[in-house]
C-alpha positions as CSV (number, residue, x, y, z in Angstrom):
1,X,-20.9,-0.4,-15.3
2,X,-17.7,0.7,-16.3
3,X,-15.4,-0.5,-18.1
4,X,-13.0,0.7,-15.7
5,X,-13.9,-0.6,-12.1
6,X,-11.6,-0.8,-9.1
7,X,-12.2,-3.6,-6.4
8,X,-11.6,-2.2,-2.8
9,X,-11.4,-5.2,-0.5
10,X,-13.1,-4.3,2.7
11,X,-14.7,-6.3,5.9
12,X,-16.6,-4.4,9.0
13,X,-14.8,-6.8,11.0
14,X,-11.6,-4.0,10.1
15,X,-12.9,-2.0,12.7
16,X,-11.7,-4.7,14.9
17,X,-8.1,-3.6,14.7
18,X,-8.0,-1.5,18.1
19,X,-4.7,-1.4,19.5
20,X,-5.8,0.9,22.0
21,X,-8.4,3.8,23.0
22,X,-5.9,6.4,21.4
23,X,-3.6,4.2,18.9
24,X,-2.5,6.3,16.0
25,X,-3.9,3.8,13.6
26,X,-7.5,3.9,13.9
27,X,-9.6,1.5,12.0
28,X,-12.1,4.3,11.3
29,X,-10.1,6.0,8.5
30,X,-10.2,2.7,6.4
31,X,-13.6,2.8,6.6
32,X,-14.3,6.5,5.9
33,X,-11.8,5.8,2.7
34,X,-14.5,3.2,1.3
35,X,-17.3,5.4,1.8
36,X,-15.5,8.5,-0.4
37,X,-14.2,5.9,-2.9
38,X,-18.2,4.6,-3.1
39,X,-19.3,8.4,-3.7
40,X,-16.5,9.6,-5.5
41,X,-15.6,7.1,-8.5
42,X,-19.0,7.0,-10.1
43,X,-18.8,10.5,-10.6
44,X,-15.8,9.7,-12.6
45,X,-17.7,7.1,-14.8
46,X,-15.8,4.2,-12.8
47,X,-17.2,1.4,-11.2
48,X,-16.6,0.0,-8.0
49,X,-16.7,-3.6,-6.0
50,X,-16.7,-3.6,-2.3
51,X,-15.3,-7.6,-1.4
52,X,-15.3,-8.9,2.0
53,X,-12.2,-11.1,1.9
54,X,-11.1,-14.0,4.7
55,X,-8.5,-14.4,6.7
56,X,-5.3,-15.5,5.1
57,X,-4.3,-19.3,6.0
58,X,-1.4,-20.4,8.1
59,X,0.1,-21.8,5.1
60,X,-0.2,-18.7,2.8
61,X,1.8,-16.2,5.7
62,X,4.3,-18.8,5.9
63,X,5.2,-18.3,2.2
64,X,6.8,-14.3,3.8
65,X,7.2,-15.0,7.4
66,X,8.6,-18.0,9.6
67,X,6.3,-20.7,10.9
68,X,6.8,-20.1,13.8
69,X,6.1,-16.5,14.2
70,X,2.9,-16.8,12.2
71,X,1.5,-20.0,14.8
72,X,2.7,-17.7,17.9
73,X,0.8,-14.3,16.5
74,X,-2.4,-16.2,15.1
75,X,-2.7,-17.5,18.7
76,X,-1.7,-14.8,20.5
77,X,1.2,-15.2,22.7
78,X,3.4,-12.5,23.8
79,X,7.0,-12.7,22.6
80,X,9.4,-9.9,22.0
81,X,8.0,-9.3,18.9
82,X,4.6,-8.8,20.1
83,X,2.7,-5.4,18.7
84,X,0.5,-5.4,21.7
85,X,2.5,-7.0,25.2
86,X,-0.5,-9.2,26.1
87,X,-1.9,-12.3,24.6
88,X,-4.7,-11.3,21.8
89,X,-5.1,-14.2,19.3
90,X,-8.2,-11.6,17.7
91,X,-5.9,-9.0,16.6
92,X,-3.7,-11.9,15.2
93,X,-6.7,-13.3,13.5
94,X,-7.6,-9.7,12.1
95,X,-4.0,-9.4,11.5
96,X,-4.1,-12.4,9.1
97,X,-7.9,-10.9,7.9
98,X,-6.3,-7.5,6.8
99,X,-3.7,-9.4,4.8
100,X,-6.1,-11.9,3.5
101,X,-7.8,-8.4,1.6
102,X,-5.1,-8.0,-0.4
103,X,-4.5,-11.7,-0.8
104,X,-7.8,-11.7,-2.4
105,X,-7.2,-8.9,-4.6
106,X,-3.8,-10.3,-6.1
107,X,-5.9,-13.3,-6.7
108,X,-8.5,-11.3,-8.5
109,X,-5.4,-9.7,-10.9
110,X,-4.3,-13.0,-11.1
111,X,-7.1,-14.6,-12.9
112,X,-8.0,-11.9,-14.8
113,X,-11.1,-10.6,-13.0
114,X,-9.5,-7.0,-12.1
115,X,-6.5,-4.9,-12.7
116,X,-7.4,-2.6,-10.3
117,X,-7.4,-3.1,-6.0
118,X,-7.2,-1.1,-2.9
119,X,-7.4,-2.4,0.7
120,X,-7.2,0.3,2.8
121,X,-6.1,-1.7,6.0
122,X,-3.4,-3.2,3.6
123,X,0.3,-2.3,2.9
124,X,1.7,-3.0,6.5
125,X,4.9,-2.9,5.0
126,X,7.1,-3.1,8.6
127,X,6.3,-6.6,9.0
128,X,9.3,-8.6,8.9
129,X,10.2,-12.5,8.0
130,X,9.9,-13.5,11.8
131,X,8.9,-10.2,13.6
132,X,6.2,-7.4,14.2
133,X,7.0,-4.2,13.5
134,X,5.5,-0.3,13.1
135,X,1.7,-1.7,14.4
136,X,2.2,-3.7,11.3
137,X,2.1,-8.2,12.1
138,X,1.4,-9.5,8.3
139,X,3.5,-8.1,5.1
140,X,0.4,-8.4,2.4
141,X,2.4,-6.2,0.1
142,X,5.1,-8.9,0.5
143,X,2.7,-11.4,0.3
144,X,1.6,-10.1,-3.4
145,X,4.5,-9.9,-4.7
146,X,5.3,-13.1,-3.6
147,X,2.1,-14.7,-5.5
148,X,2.8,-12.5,-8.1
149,X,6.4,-12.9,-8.8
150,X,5.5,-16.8,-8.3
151,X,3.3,-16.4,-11.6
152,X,6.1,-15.5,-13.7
153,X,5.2,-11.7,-13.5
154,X,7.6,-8.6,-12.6
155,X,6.6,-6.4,-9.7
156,X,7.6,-3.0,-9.1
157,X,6.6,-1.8,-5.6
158,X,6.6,1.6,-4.7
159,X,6.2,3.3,-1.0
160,X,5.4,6.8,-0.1
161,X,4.8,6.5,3.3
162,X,6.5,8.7,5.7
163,X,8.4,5.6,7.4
164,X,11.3,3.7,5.2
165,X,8.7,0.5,3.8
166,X,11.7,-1.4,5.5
167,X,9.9,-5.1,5.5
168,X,9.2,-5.2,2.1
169,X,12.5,-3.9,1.3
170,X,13.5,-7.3,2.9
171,X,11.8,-9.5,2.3
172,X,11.9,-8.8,-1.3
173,X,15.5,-7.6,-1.5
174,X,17.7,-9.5,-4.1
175,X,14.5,-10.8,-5.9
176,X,15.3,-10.7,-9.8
177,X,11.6,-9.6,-10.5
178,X,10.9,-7.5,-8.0
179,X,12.0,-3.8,-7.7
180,X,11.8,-1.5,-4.5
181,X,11.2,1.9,-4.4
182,X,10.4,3.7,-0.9
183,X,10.3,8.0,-0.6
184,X,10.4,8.8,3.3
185,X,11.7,10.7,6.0
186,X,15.0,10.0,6.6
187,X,16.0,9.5,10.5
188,X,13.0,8.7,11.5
189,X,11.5,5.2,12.6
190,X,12.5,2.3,11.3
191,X,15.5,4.5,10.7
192,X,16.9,2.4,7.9
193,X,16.2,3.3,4.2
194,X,19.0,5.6,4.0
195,X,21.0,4.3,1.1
196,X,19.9,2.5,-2.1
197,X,20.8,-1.1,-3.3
198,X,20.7,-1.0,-7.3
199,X,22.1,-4.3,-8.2
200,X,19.5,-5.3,-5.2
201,X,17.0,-4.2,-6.7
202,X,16.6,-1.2,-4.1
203,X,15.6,2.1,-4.2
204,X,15.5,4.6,-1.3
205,X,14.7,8.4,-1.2
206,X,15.4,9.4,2.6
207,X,14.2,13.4,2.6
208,X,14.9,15.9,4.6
209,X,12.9,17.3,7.8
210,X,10.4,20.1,6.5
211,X,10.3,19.1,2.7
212,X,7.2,20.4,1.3
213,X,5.5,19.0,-2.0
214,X,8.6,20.5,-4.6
215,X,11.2,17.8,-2.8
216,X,9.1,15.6,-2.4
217,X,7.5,14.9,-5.6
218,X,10.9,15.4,-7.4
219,X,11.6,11.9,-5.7
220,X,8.6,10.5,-6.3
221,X,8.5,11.0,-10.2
222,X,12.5,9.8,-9.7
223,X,11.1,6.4,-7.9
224,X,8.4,5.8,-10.4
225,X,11.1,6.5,-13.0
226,X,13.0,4.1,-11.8
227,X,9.9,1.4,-11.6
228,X,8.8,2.1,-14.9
229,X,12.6,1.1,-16.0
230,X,11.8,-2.4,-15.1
231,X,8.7,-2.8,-17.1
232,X,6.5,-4.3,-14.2
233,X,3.3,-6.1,-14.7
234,X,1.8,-4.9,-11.6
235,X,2.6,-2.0,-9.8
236,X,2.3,-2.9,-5.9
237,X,1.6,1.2,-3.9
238,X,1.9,1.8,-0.2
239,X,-0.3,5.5,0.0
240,X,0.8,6.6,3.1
241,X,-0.9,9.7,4.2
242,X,1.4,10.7,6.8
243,X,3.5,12.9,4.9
244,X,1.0,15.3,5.1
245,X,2.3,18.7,6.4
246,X,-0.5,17.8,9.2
247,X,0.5,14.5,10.4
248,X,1.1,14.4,14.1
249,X,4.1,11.7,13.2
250,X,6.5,13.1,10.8
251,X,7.4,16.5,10.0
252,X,7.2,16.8,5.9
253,X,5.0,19.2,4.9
254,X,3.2,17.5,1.6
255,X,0.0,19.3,0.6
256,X,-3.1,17.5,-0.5
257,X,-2.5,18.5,-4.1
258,X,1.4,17.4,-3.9
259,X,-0.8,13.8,-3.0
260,X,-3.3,14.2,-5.9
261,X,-0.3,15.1,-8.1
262,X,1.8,11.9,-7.0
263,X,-1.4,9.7,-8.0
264,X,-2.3,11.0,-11.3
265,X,1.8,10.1,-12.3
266,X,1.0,7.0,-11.3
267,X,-2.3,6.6,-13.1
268,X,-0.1,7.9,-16.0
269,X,2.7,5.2,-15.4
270,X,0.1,2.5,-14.9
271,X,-1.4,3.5,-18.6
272,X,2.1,3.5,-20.0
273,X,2.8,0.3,-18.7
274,X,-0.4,-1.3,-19.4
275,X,0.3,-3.0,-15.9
276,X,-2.3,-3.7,-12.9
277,X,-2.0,-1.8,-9.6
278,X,-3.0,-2.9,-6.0
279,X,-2.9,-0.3,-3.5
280,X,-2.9,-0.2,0.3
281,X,-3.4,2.5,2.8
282,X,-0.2,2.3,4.8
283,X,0.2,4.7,7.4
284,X,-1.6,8.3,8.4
285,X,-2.4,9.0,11.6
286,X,-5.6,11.7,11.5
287,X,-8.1,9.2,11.3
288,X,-11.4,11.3,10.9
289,X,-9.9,13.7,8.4
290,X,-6.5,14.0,6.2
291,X,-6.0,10.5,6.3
292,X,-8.9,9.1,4.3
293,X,-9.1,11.4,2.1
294,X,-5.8,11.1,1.2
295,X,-6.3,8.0,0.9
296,X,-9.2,8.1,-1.2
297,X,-7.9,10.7,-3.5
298,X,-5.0,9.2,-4.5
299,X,-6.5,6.0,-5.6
300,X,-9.2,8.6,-7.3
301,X,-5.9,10.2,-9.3
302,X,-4.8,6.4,-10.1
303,X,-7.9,5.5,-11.7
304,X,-8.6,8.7,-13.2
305,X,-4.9,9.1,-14.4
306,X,-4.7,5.4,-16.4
307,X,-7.8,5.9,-18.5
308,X,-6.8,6.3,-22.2
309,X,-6.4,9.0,-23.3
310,X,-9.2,10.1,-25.6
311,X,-8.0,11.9,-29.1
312,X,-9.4,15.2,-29.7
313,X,-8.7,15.0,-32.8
314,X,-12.2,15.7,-34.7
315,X,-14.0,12.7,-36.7
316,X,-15.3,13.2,-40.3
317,X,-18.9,12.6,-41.3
């Protein structure tokens, strides 16, 4: 194998996340995404590791969001904050699931046994401290930082989603070793993320309607700029694919190669940095097509982008 492998945390029970016969977020595009990451990444001399991971516990959501809202959603009830309006303890339990694959991977970086992860049903990054919000009930991305951050390392989390990444901006707000760096629509749900926080530790690109791929990656190499300042050890990455010029939810027009572009920057910064990445798939709403691949491709140009580089430079006999 490789020496370079990336673990994708993965469960069939994902397909389980139906919030409705036509819900935006189909669970079918996470699942797609695994099966181009399995084809793809061997033909770049990369190995993959497809995990099942568990549920997260009670006790582990509580370390990012209240007790009480964690017992309430894990059961079920309906409260204002409910993502669905009726009770449904299973998609609280594969609410806690989806978080629990990017639990695992953190764990994985933690002890060593990966520096590379990708849960495609990960990232919900609306989730707040004692609320649901943006189809999104568990902050994993929170969650990581919070385990990592707890280790004595620095996190730099960066979000390119369409929507402001407004929960982890929260929850994570004001932490020393944590820095937040979000490149969105502005004015458009959760309509927040309009202003940046430096001395919080908070960074917020709010674009224009109709920016193609020259605006938009002009702020993204600014927001990894601005990561890469802080010298993380791990580089948390919300891939939303809903900035695509497609996207029935947003009106940016980002191109596929403005995507592949964005990832191989961030391969670049994760080889600078020597640092570990876990990626999520966020939001992206064409479930059978753009979305995936997006997905897929970016963490293809991550990979692919922190290799080392090779010297040409010809060896003597």
């Amino acid at each position: 194998m490789s020496a370079l492998r990336l673990d994708v945390a993965y469960s069939p029970d994902y397909r389980k996340w139906l919030l409705g016969p036509d819900h935006p977020t189909n669970p079918r595009r996470a699942e797609l995404a695994v099966q181009m990451l399995v084809l793809g990444l061997p033909q770049l001399g990369i190995g993959i590791d497809v995990i099942e991971p568990t549920p997260s516990t009670s006790e582990t959501l509580c370390r990012v969001h209240a007790p009480g809202y964690v017992r309430n959603t894990l059961g079920g009830e309906h409260e204002e904050w409910s993502e669905w309006g009726v009770p449904r303890p299973d998609l609280g339990q594969i609410g806690a699931l989806m978080c629990g694959g990017t639990e695992l991977l953190a764990r994985r970086i933690l002890d060593g046994t990966t520096r590379y992860g990708f849960n495609p049903q990960g990232a919900k990054h609306h989730a707040h401290y004692n609320w649901a919000h943006g189809f999104c009930v568990f902050n994993d991305m929170a969650l990581a930082a919070r385990m990592f951050i707890d280790a004595g390392m620095k996190v730099g989390y960066l979000d390119f989603d369409v929507h402001h990444g407004d929960g982890v901006e929260t929850l994570l707000q004001g932490e020393p070793a944590a820095v937040t760096a979000s490149v969105h629509e502005g004015g458009i749900f959760p309509e927040t993320g309009m202003e940046s926080v430096p001395e919080a530790g908070v960074y917020n690109w709010p674009l224009a309607a109709e920016s193609g791929d020259e605006v938009w990656l002009a702020a993204v190499t600014e927001a990894i700029e601005r990561v890469q300042d802080t010298r993380p050890d791990v580089v948390l990455l919300a891939i939303g694919a809903d900035a695509h010029e497609t996207d029935p939810l947003s009106s940016l027009k980002v191109t596929e190669a403005g995507y592949l572009t964005a990832g191989r920057q961030i391969g670049e910064l994760i080889r600078q940095l020597g640092s570990s990445v876990l990626m999520g798939g966020a939001g992206g709403y064409q479930p059978l097509t753009w979305t995936p691949r997006i997905w897929a491709g970016v963490v293809m140009e991550v990979l692919n982008g922190s290799q080392p580089v090779v010297s040409e430079t010809p060896g003597f006999l």
